[in-house]
C-alpha positions in Angstrom: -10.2 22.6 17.3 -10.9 20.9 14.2 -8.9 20.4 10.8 -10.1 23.5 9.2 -8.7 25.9 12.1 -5.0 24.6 11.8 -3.2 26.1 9.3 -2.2 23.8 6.3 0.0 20.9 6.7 -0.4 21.3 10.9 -3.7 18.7 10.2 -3.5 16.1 13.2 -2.5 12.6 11.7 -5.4 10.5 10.8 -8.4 12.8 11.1 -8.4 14.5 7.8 -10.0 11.5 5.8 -6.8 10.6 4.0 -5.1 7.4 5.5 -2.7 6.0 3.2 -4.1 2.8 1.1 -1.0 1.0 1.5 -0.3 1.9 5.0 0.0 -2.1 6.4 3.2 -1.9 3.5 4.4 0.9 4.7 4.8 0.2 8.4 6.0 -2.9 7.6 8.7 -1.2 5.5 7.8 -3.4 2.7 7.6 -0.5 0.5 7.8 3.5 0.6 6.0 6.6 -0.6 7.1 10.1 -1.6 3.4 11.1 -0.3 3.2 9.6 3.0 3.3 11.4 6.0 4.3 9.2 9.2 2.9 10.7 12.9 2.1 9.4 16.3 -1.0 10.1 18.0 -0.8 8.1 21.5 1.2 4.8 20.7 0.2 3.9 17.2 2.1 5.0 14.2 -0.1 6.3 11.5 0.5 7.1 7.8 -1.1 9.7 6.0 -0.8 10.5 2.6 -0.4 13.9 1.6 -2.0 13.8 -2.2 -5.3 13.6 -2.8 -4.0 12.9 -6.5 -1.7 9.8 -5.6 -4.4 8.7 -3.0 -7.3 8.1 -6.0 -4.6 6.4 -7.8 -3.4 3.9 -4.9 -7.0 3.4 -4.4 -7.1 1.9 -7.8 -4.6 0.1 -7.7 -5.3 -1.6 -4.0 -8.9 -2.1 -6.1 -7.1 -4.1 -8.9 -4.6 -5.6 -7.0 -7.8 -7.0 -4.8 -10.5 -8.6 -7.6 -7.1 -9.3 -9.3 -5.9 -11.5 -6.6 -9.4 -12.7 -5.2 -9.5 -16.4 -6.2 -5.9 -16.8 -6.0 -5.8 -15.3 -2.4 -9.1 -16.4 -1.4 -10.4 -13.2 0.1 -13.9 -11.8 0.7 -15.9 -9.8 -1.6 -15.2 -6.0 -1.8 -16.0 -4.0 1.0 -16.3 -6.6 3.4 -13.4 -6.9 5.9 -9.9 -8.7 5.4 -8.1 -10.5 8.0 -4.7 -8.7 8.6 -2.5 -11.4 7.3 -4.3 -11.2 4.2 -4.9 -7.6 4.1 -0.7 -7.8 4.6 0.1 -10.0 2.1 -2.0 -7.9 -0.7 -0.3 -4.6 -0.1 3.2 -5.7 0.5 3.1 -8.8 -1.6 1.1 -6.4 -4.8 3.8 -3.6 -4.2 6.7 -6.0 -4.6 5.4 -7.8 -7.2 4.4 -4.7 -9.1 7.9 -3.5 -8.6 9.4 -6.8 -9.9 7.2 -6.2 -13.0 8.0 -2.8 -14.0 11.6 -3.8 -13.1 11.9 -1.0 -10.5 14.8 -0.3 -8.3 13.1 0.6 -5.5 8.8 0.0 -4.0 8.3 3.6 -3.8 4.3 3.3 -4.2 3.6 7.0 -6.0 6.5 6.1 -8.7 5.5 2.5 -9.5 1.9 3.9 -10.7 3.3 6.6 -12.2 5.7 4.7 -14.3 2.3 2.4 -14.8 0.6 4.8 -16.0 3.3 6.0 -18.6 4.0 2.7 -19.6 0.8 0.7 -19.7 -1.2 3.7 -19.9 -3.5 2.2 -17.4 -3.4 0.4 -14.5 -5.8 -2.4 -15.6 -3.5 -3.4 -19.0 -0.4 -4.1 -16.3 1.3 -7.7 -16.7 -1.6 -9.1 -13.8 -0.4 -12.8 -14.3 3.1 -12.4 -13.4 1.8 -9.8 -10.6 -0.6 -12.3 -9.1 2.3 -14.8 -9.1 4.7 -12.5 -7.6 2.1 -11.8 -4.6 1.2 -15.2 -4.3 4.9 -16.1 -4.0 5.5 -13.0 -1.7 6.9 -14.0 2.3 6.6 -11.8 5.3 9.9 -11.5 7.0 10.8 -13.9 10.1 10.8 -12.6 13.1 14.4 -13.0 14.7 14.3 -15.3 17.6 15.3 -13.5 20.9 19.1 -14.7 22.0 18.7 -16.3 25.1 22.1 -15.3 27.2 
């Protein structure tokens, strides 16, 4: 059975070509998406996002945020492969900053570009400095040591 023999919205999770761009920020509850679809298959969590609409735009934006944030973070040229703290620290460290730019209540991915969009008008004229800063400055969460009893 493939995609196109399950009625709409039964797709299996993961095999329809539209993985979430800023699924690492998402599982680690760093931010949130009105599009994203969360599902199982086996063990692993995935995320799948439900727009193909949203999905062009986070792909710009994870584009930006990634020659944006190249020297600063050191990462590889585009297209080659990003070690996961890295790959973590550029989603959830771009949504939060990009959330502490707009001045946004809460990192809900789809609303932050689209309140980009209305008030920048595009996604390349937002405040980059202070974004770049803001990621740079971004910490993942500590683990909490196990009480020993």
């Amino acid at each position: 059975m493939t995609d196109a023999d399950l009625p709409e919205g039964d797709a299996c999770c993961g095999t329809s070509g539209m993985t979430c761009v800023f699924s690492k920020a998402l599982l680690a509850r760093s931010a949130v998406c009105e599009c994203a679809q969360r599902c199982s298959v086996g063990e692993r969590e995935l995320v799948q996002c439900v727009s193909p609409t949203a999905r062009t735009n986070c792909t710009t934006l994870a584009a930006l945020l990634h020659e944006r944030a190249r020297f600063a973070l050191r990462l590889p040229r585009p297209g080659q492969p990003l070690i996961h703290a890295k790959a973590l620290r550029l989603q959830c460290g771009g949504v939060v900053a990009l959330q502490a730019s707009l001045g946004a209540e809460r990192a809900d991915v789809h609303r932050l570009v689209g309140v980009a969009h209305e008030r920048y008008g595009s996604l390349t004229e937002l405040p980059w400095a202070a974004i770049v800063d803001g990621l740079l400055n971004w910490q993942p969460r500590r683990r909490r040591r196990a009480e020993l009893g």
